[in-house]
Each structure stands twice: as C-alpha cells, then as structure tokens.
VOLO-52663 format. One record per residue (C-alpha): y, x, z; residue in one letter. Coordinates in steps of 0.05 Angstrom, whole numbers, plus 32768, in hexadecimal, padded with zeros to 4 digits. Layout:
% residues N
Y|X|Z|a;
...
***
This chain:
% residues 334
8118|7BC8|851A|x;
812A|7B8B|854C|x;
80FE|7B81|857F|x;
8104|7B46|85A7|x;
80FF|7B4E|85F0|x;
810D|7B14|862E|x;
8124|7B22|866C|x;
80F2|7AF5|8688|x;
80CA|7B0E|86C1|x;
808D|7AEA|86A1|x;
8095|7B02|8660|x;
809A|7B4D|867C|x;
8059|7B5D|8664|x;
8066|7B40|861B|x;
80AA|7B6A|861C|x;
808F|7BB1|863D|x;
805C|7BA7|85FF|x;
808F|7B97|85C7|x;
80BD|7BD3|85E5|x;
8087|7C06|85DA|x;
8075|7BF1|8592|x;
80BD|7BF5|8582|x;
80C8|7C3E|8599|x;
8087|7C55|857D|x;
809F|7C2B|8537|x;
80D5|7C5E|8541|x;
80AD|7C94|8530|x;
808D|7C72|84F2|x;
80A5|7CA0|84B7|x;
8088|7C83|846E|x;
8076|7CB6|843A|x;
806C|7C98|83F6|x;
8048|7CB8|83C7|x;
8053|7CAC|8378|x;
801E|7CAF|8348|x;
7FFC|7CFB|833B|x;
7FEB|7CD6|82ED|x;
8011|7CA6|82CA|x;
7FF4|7CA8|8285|x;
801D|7C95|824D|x;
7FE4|7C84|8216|x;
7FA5|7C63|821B|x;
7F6E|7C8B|8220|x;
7F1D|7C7F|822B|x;
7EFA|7C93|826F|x;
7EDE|7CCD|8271|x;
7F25|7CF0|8257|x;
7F42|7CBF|8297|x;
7F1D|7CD7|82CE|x;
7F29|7D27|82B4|x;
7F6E|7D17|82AF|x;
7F74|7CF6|82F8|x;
7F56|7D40|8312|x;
7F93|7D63|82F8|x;
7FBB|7D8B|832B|x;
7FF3|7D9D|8300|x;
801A|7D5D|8304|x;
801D|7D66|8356|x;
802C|7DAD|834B|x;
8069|7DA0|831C|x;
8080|7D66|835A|x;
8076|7D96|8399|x;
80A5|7DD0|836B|x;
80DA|7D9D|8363|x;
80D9|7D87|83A7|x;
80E1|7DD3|83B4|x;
8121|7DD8|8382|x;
8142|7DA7|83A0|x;
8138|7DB4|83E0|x;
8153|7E05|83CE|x;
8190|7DE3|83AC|x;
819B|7DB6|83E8|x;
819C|7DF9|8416|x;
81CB|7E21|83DA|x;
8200|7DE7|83E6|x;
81FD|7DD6|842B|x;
81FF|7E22|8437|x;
81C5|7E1C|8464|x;
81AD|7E61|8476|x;
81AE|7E97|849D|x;
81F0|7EC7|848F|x;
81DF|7EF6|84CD|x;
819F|7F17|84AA|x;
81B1|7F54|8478|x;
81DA|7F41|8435|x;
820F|7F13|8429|x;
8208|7EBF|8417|x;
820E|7ED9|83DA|x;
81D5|7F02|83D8|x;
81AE|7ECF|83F4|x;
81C9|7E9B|83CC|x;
81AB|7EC6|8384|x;
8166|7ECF|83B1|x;
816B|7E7C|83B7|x;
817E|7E77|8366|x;
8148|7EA1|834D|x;
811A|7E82|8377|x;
812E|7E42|8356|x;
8129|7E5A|830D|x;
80E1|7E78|8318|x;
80CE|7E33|832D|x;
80F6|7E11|82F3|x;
80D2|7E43|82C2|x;
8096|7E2D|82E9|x;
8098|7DDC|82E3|x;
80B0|7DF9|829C|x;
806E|7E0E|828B|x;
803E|7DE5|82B2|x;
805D|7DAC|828D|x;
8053|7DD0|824B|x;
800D|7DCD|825A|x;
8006|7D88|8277|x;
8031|7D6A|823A|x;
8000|7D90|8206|x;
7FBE|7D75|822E|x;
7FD8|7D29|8220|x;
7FE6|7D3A|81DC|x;
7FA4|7D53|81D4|x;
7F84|7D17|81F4|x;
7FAE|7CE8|81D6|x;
7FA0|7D03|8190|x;
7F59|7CFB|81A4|x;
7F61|7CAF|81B4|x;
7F8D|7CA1|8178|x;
7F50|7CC3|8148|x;
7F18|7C9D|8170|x;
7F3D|7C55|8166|x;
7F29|7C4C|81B4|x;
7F5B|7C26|81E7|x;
7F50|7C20|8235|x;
7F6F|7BDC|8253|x;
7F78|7BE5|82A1|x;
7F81|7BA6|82D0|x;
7F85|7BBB|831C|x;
7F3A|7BDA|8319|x;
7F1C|7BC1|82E9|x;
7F22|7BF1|82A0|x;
7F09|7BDB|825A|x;
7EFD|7C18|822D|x;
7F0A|7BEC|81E7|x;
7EF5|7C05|8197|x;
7F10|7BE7|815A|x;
7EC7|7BFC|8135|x;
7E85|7BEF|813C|x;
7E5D|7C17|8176|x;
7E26|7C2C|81AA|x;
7E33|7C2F|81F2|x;
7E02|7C5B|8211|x;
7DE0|7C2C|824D|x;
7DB1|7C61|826D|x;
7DB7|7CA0|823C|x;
7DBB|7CCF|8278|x;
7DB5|7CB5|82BD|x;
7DDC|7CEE|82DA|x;
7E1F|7CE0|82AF|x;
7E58|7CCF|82CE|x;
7E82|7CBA|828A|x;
7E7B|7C86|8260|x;
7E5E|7C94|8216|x;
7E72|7C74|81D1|x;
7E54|7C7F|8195|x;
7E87|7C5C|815E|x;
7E61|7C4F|811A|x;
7E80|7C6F|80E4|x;
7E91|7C37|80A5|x;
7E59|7C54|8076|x;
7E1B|7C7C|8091|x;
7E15|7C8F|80D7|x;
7DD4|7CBC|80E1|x;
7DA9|7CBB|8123|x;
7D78|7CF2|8137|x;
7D69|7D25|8175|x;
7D99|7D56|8187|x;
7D8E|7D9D|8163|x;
7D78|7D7E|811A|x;
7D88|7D9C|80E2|x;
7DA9|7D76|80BC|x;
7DD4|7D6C|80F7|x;
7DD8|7D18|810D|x;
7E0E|7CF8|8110|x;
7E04|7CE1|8151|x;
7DD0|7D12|8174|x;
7DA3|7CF5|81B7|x;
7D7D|7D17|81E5|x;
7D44|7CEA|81FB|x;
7CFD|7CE1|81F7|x;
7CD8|7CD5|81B6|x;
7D1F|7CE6|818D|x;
7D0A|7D01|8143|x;
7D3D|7D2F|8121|x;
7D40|7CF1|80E9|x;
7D3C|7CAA|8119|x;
7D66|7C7D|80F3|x;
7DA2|7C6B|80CE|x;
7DCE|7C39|80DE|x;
7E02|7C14|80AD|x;
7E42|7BFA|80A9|x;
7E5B|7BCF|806A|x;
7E87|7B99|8066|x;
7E88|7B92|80AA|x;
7E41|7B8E|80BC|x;
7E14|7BBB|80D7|x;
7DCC|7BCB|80C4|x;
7D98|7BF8|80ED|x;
7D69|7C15|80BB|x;
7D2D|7C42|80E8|x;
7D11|7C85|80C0|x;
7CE3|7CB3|80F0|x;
7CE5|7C99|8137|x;
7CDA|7C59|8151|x;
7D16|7C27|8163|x;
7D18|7BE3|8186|x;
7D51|7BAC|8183|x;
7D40|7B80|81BF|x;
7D01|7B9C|81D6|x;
7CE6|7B8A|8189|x;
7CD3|7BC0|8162|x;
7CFA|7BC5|8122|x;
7CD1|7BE5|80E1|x;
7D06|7BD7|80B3|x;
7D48|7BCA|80A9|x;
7D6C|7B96|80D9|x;
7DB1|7B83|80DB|x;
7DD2|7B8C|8122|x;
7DF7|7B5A|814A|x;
7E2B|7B5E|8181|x;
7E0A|7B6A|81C3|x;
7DC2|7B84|81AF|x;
7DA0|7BB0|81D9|x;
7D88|7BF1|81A8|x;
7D54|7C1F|81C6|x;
7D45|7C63|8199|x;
7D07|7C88|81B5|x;
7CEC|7C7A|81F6|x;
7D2A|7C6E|8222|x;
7D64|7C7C|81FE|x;
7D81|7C38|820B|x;
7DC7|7C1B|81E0|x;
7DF5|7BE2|81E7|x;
7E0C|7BCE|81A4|x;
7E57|7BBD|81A3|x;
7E76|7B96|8166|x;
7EC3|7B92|816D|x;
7ED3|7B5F|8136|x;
7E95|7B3D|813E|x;
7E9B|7B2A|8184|x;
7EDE|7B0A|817E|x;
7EC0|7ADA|8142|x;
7E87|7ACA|8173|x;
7EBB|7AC4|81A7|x;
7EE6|7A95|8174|x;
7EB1|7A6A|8166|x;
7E95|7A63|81AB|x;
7ED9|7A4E|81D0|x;
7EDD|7A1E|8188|x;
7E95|79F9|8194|x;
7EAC|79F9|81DC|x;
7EE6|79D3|81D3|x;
7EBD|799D|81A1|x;
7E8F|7991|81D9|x;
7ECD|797C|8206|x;
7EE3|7952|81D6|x;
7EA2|792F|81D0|x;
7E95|792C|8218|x;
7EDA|791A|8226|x;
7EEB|78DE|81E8|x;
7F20|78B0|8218|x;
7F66|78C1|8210|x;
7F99|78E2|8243|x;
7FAF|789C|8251|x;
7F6E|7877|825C|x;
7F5A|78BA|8282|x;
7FA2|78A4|82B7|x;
7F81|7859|82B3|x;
7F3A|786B|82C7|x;
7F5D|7899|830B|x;
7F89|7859|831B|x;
7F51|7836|8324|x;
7F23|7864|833F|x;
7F5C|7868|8373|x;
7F5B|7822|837D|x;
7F15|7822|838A|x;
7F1A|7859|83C2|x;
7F4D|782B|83E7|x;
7F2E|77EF|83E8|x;
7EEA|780F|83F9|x;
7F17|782A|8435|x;
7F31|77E2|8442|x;
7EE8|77BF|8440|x;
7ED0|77FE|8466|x;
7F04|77E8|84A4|x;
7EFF|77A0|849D|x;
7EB1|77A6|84A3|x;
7EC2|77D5|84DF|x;
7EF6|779E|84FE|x;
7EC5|7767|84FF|x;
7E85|778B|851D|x;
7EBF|7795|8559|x;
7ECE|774C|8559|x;
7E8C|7739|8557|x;
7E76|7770|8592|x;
7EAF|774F|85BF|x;
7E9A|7716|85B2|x;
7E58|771C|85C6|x;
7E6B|7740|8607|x;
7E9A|7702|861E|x;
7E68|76D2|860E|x;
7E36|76FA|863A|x;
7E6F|76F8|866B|x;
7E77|76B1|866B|x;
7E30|769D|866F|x;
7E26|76C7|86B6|x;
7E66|76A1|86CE|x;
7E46|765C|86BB|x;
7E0A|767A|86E0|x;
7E2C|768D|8716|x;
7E53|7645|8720|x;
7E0E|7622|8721|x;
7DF6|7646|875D|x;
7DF4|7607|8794|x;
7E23|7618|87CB|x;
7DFB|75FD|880E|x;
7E31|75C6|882E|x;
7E41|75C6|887F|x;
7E4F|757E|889E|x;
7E82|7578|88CC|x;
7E8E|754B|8903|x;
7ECB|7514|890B|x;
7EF4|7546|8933|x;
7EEE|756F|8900|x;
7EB6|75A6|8921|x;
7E7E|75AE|890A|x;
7E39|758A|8920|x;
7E06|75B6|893E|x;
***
C-alpha cells in the first residue's frame, strides 16, 4: 500500500489520518472462499436447494487443507523432536494421519459423486433444464405441463407436473386405480379428469369433479392453450405450460410486431437522415429567431430609456434662468 502523506503543517491532520488507515490496512488479511457447490448438470429446484445444504463438499475441502498442511510439517520437519520417539516415529504418526484422511475425502467423494449421478439421472429422465442468470433461475421442460400456483401454501419447492404424450389421468391422492398425477385439495374425486396429448395439442376432458379453464367451467372436452389458468376442485390452482407452443406464439408475435414497424415506419433510411437534417435545421434557426427577437426588445428598451433621458434634459434647459443687471463699472446695481 502507498499512502501519501505531506509534510505540511496544515495538512497534519489529513496525514495523522491517512497514517492510521495505512497501518490498520496492514492488518487486513482476505480469506476467499470458493464455491461449497459447483454443479456440473442442470438440474430443477427443489433437487438445487437440497443440493446447496450438502456438507460433504466443505468437509472433503477442510481434510485437504489438513493434508497439506501435515505434508507441509513432514517436509519442513516442523515438530517437536524433544517429546518421546524419534522424527521418525512421528513422521509415520503424521503419514497415517494423512492416509485416514485420504481414505476419508476417498469416500465422502464416493458418496457425493453417486448423489449427482442420481440427480442427474433424474433430470436427464424428466427432460427438465434450469438456466441461471445472476439470480434469476428458469426451471425449463421440453413437454407439455402444470405448474402448481398455490397447491400447498406451505411448500417451499417448485412443482411440475409434465403430461405424458398419450393419457395422463387426474384424481385425489389414495385412488385406486392410482392417478397419474395425484392432488390433495378440496373437492378432488378419485376420477377428475383426463387430459390429452396428440400431435402436439393438448385436450382437458373432465369425468367426476368439476374443473375450470379461466374461471369458466368446462363440461366437456376443451383444448388447452399456453398460459391457461386450470383449477381442479375448489383451490387446486394450475398454470398450464406449452413448450413448443409458446415459441410459435412467440414467433408470430415478434413477426406481426415487426409488420407493424414497417407500416408505421414506410420512409426509407435515407429520407429518415433527410427528415433529422432538417429537423436540425429547424432547431437552429428557431434558436436564431429566438435571439434576434431577444436583441431587439434590448434595443428597443435602451432606446426608450435615452429618449426618456433626453426629454428631462430638454426640460431641464427650458427652466428660465432669472438675469442680474450690472452697472457700467461692472458691479452690480442695487
């Protein structure tokens, strides 16, 4: 650190300051910290934030820390000689020391490594990604599905329900046949609907228990659109999510957006240039008449005030001045 002092007796304030930052600066000492989870695969939330809990990965970092420090003190021949047994003997305590906490990292990555494989055999079986920008993650599926808006209000995670490509079966939890998808909610019969996927579209066919598509009641079978609000029961509440169908709507919206520029915008780049010039132009000389204007109400003020100036000296000049007569020898007469 530099620290830039003047000998100055009125800076002596400024440099008894700048001398006591710099030997407290002294005493700065930065500890950086790496990552306790650097995933390798993409995985959805609720596997994230279990994964961020683990220990073991700041385990396996504090033993190697340890190991190297023990090798550090094996080379240097740090230790104390003077207590009973030779270096050498110390020296084996130090090396078995070391291979207990090798064997150790050993296993606890064993474990770790067989957790990700797990989770990432999960992700690659679910078809689910997880995009991460500073804060922000997007939990993304390549099929069809419901995202659970209020299905329990004490959850913490976030729930997907992908549509299989055939028949996916809806009904309360328990039911027998078992649903494909089973909800615990009110008003939830062990048959509520079945919803469709062919071709790419998705159709919501309701059976025993009563299901709305924004807030309408549906009583037969309705084909489902990116972005509808599904409600099974009384306030079992889904978002419907339409991967493919999205990006067409998202295709044809940026593609009607760019037809209205065109029609709003029919000049060319070049008359586009032509109409700034002279809008430009128009600015200045607005600035010019702007001053001019402002010039001429200053003339026309001082004029006015030496006009007023030279009426009160004619005024003044035509005050009679009383005269004295004098006599011939030049006083004056009484």
């Amino acid at each position: 650190m530099i620290a830039t002092v003047s000998p100055a007796m009125c800076n002596y304030g400024e440099t008894l300051s700048t001398l006591r930052y710099a030997s407290r600066a002294k005493n700065i000492v930065n500890k950086p910290v790496v990552n306790e989870v650097r995933p390798s695969v993409e995985f959805c939330c609720t596997l994230l934030i279990l994964c961020m809990q683990d220990l073991n990965v700041r385990l396996i970092r504090d033993l190697r820390a340890e190991i190297k420090r023990l090798k550090m003190i094996i080379t240097d021949g740090n230790f104390d000689v003077s207590q009973p047994g030779s270096s050498k003997t110390v020296t084996e305590l130090f090396s078995e020391d070391i291979q207990r906490k090798e064997n150790q990292i050993a296993q606890l990555t064993k474990t770790w490594a067989g957790k990700w494989e797990g989770y990432q055999n999960i992700i690659e079986d679910s078809n689910l990604a997880l995009h991460s920008e500073g804060i922000k993650m997007t939990v993304a599926s390549e099929l069809p599905h419901f995202l659970a808006v209020d299905d329990d209000a004490l959850g913490t995670g976030v729930v997907i329900y992908r549509l299989q490509d055939e028949h996916t079966s809806i009904g309360a939890a328990g039911s027998s046949p078992r649903p494909d998808i089973e909800l615990n909610g009110l008003d939830i019969e062990s048959h509520h609907c079945i919803v469709e996927h062919v071709s790419g579209k998705v159709y919501l066919t309701p059976h025993d228990g009563t299901t709305s598509v924004n807030t309408d009641l549906v009583t037969s079978k309705i084909k489902l659109t990116h972005g509808d609000i599904v409600q099974f029961g009384s306030s079992t509440v889904f978002r419907f999510n339409h991967p493919q169908e999205a990006a067409e709507m998202k295709e044809r919206d940026e593609t009607r957006a760019r037809g209205r520029l065109l029609e709003l915008s029919p000049v060319s780049p070049r008359d586009m240039l032509e109409e700034q010039r002279l809008a430009i132009e128009r600015h200045y000389e607005e600035k010019l008449e702007s001053m001019r204007r402002e010039m001429e109400s200053r003339n026309q003020h001082e004029k006015e005030r030496l006009m007023q100036e030279l009426e009160k000296l004619k005024i003044s000049s035509s005050v009679e001045i009383p005269s004295v007569q004098v006599g011939d020898e030049g006083a004056p007469l009484g």
